[in-house]
N, C-alpha and C positions, 0 to 999 in steps of 0.2 A: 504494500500500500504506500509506503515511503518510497520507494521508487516512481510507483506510479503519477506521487505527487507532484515530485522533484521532476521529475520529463514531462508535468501539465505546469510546471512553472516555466520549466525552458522552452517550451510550445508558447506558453503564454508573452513569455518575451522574445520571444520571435515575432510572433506577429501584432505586439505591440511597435516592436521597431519598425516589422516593414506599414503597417497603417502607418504612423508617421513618416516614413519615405513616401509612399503613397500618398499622403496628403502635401507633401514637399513638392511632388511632381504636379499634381493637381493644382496649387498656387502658380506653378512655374508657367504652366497650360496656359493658364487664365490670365498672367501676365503677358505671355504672347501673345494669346489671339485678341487681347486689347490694343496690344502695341500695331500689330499689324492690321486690325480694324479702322486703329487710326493712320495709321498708312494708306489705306486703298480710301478711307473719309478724303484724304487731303488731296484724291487725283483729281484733276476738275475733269475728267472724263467719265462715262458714265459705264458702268460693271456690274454683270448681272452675272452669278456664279450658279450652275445648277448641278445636282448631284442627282443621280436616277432619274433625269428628265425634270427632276421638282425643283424650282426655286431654292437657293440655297441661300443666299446673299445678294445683296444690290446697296448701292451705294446711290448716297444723298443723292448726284446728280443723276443718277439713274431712273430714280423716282420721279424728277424735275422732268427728265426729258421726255420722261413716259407717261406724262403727265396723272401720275399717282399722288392720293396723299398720306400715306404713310405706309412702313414696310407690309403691315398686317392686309393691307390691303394687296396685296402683290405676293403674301404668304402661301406657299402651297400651290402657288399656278404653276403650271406647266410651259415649257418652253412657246411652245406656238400661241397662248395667251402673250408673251410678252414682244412676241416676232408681230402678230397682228396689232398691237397698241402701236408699234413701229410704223409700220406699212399701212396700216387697214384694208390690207387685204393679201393674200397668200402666198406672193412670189417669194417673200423673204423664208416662206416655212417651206416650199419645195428645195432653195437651192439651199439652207439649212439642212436636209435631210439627206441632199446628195453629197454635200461634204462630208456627213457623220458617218457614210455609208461607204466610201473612199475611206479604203485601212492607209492607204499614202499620205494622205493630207493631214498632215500635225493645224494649222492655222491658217486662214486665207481671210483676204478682205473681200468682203460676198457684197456690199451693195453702199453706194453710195445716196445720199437720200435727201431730201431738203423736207423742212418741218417747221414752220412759224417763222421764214426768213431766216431760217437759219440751214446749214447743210451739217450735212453727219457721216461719219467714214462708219461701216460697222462693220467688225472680225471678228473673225469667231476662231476659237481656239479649243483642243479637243485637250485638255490637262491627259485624261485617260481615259478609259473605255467608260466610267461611269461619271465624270466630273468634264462638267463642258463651260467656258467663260465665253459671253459675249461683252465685247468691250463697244463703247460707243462713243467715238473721238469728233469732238465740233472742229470742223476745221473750216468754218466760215471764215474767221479771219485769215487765213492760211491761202485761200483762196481769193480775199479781197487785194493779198498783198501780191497775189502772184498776177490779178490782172491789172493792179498797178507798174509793177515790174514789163511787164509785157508793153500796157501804155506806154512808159517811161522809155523801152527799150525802142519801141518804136518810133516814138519822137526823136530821139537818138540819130537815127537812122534816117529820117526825112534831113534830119537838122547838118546831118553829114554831106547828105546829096545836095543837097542845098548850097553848103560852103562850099562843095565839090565844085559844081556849076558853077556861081560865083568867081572862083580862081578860076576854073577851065577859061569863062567869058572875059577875066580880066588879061589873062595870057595872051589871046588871042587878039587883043584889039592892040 
């Protein structure tokens, strides 16, 4: 019976110690996926993370763009509820289904889209067989600057021919 006591106290401090380690890692978890909740909080682009086709995570601007008002509202849907809030209507959930279906394709940028004056690049990336992110990047400005660039380069280019002619016309007289 003393034996049997002494090996239920060493049992007992055994798994005293590891629930304590267990709860050490627990803490540890939970200060991660804070830290990095606030990491994907801070991307101004918008992130919708699904795990078995279900909504997993979405981030503030994700809600914004999908014109949601809070997570719980967006809780539990399924991928093509938040491909149709995108599109309003289904081209984004066919070429969604041909990429998931493609064992080649790790990530692709499936459709560019315009939405209240604004335009949006969206990728979709396959993390693994059961964890998919669709990322959603406003690249309105990125766009206004590259048809100012284009303007600019163009004017350039008139302003060249221009002075071009000028010297050619003054050479010649």
């Amino acid at each position: 019976l003393e034996k049997a006591q002494e090996a239920q106290r060493n049992l007992n401090h055994i798994l005293n110690s590891r629930n304590k380690a267990l709860t050490e890692y627990k803490n540890l978890i939970e200060k991660s996926e804070k830290k990095y909740g606030e990491l994907i909080e801070s991307i101004k682009d918008g992130m919708v993370i699904f795990y078995f086709s279900k909504l997993y995570y979405i981030n503030r601007e994700a809600l914004k763009i999908l014109e949601l008002k809070s997570e719980k509202e967006a809780e539990g849907k399924n991928v093509e509820f938040i491909l149709e809030k995108l599109t309003k209507d289904n081209s984004l959930e066919k070429e969604f289904n041909s990429i998931l279906e493609d064992k080649n394709t790790k990530n692709k940028k499936i459709k560019k889209l315009k939405k209240d004056d604004k335009e949006y690049e969206i990728t979709l990336l396959k993390i693994d067989e059961l964890s998919k992110l669709i990322y959603i990047k406003d690249v309105t400005e990125i766009n206004k600057n590259m048809k100012t660039k284009m303007e600019y380069e163009e004017y350039l280019k008139e302003e060249i021919l221009k002075n071009y002619h000028s010297l050619l016309k003054m050479t010649l007289e």
